[in-house]
N, C-alpha and C positions, 0 to 999 in steps of 0.2 A: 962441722964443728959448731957445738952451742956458743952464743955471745951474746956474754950478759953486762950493759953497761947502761948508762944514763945518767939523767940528774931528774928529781923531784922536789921543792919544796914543800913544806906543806906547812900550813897556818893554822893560829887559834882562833881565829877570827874572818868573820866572814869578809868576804872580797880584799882578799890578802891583807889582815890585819894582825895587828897584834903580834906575839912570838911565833917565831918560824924556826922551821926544823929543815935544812938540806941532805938532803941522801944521794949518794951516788951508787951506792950496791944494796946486798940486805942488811935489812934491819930488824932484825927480830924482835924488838922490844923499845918504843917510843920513850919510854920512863927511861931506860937505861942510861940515854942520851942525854936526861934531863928534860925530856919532853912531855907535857900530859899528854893523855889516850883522847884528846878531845881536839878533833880535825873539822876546823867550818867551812876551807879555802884550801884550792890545791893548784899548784901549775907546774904541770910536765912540762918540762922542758925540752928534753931531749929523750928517746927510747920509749917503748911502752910498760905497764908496768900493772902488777897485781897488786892488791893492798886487803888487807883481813882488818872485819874488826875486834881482832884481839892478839894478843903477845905469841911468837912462835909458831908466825902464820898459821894460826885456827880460826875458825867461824866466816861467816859470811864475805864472800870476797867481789871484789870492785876490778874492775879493767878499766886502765885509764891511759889513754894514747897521746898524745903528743896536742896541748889544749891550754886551758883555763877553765878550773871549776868554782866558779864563785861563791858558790854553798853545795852542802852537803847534797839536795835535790839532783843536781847537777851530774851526781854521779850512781845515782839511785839508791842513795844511802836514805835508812829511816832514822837514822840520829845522826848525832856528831861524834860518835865511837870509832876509835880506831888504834889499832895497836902494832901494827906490823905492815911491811910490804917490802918487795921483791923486784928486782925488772925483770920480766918476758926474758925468758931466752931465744933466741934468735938465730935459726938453724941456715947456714947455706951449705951449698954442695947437695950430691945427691940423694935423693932420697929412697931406698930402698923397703918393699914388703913383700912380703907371699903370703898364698894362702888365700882360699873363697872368701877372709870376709876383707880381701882388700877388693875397693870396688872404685871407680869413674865417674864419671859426669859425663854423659852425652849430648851435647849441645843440640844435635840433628833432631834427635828423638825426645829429647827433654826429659829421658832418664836415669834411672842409675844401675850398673851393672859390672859385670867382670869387665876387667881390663880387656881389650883388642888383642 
């Protein structure tokens, strides 16, 4: 079963200044909230999480784990845009696939191939 939770803040200003924005699930749209699309400072708090830079997760997306981003660099952003984000869902329990193109990791051999 997927599990999707956390907290992120996220800032106007770099190294956590300025207005901040808390998210606990998705957000599809920063303005909605009252928030501008302009992110300098970010700290995960808790969960990982995906973040786009633009409304109704579209365009270039960020992974950001469990940290402190002081600036935008920090998370390989080329601006301070940013309009949406999401937390990682988070699968436990088993995981099932068939079919040739499910493949392994062989640690012995150091390659990759059919299941055993």
């Amino acid at each position: 079963m997927a599990q999707r939770s956390g907290k992120i803040t996220l800032y106007e200003g770099k190294h956590f200044t300025g207005r901040k924005l808390e998210v606990f699930g998705d957000c599809d749209n920063f303005q909605d909230r009252g928030f501008m699309n302009r992110v300098n400072s970010i700290r995960v708090e808790s969960g990982a999480w995906v973040c786009f830079d633009h409304p109704d997760f579209r365009g270039q997306q960020f992974i950001l784990e469990h940290g402190d981003y002081p600036d935008f660099f920090r998370w390989n952003g080329h601006n301070d845009h940013m309009g949406s984000c999401r937390p990682v869902g988070m699968v436990s329990g088993p995981l099932l696939a068939e079919g040739q193109a499910w493949q392994t990791w062989d640690k012995e051999s150091q390659s990759v191939g059919p299941p055993a």
